[in-house]
Each structure stands twice: as C-alpha cells, then as structure tokens.
N, C-alpha and C positions, 0 to 999 in steps of 0.2 A: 463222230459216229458214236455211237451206242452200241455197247453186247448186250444181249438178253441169254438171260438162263432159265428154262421153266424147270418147275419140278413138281411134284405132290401127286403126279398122276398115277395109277392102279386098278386094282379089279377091284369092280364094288357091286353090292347086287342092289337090283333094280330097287328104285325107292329111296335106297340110301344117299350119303355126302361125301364129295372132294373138296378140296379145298388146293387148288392149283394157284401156284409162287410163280410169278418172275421178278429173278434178280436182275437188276441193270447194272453195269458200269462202264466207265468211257466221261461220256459228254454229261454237264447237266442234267440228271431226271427228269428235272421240273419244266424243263420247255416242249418234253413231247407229249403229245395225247399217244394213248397206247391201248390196243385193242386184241380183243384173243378171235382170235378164229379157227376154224378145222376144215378139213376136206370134205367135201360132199359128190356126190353122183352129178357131174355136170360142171363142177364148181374144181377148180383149183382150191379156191379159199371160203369158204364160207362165214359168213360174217355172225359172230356169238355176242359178243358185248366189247363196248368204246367205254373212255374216259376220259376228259379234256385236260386241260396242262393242271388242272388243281384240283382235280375232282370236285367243280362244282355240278357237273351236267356227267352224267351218265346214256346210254344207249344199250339198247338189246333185241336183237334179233326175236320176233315172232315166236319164236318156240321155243328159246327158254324163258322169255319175261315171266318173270313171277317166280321163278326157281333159281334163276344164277342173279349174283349180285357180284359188279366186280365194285374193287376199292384201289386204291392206291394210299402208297407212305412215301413224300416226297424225302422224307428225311430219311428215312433208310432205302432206297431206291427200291421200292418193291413195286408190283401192282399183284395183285389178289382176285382169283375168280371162285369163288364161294358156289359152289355146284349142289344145289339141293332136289329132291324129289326127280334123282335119275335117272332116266329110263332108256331101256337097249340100244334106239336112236342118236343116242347121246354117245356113242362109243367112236370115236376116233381121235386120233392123235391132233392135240391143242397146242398153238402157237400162239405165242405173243408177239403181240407186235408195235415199232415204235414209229410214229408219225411225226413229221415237225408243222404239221397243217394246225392250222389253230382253228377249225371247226370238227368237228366230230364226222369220221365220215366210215361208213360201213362197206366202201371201197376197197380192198386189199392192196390194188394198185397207187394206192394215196398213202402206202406206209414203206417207209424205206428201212429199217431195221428188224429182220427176224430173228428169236429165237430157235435152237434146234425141236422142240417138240417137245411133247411130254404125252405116254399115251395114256386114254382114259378107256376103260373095258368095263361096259356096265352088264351085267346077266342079269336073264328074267327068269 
C-alpha cells in the first residue's frame, strides 16, 4: 500500500493559482497512476486530472483542461496539480489518489489509495 498526503490547498480569489502536493510513501511511487479528484453535486468523486505510472500520458476532466496541469517526481514521490485561472466552481476539497491500473482511468472506483484532502476556496 501507499499513503498519500495532500497539501498546498487555500483561499485564493478567483483568477488566481494552487499549486496542490501529494506526498506518497509505503510502496514504490512509480508503479501507480495517481489521480486528483473532488466531490461534486451527484458525484462521490469527481474526476479532475490522471497521470500514468511515468508521466508520459496525462488526462483531464472537461472543465479544467486548459487550466490544471498535473506532474509527477517519481524520484521524490510527489505528484503535483498546478491549479490555474480558478474559478468559484473549483472550490472543494481535492484528493489524491493512487491506482495500480496501468491505464489511465477517470473512475474513482479504479483507485485503491486515498489521500485525506486538501481544501481549495476559491472567491469571486
């Protein structure tokens, strides 16, 4: 198993940047794809952005393509969601999460490692 730790989350006003951490440690880094998501109206989980076991393929949900960018450091077990031009929508509590599926998948139920949270409060 994997632990996940987010962090970086805050109040930021609308327009502005996060930049949300998760720390891994436990298992290997490098064998999970790991994906952030949040709660939504409807949704347990809501799917934000993936990354596969090496960050060659990335993935992003609809409504922030274009604005979030994640990354990952296999070497220092992080993965990175770079949160830009943020808007009110964008406000809730972001979890990372760790997969041993070796396709990218924007399933919640396809990830077996979560982080406790990290919240994001963006004002308009």
């Amino acid at each position: 198993q994997v632990q996940l730790v987010e962090s970086g989350g805050g109040l930021v006003q609308a327009g502005g940047s996060l930049r949300l951490s998760c720390a891994a440690s436990g298992r290997t880094f490098a064998v999970y794809s790991m994906g952030w998501f949040r709660p939504a109206p409807g949704k347990e989980r809501e799917f934000v952005a993936a990354i596969d076991r090496f960050g060659h393929n990335t993935d992003y949900s609809d409504s922030v393509k274009g604005r979030f960018t994640i990354s990952r450091d296999n070497a220092r077990n992080t993965v990175n969601l770079q949160m830009n031009s943020l808007k009110p929508e964008d406000t809730a509590v972001y979890y990372c999460a760790a997969g041993t599926r070796y396709l990218l998948s924007r399933n919640a139920g396809e990830y077996d490692n979560w982080g406790q949270g990290t919240q994001v409060t963006v004002s308009s």
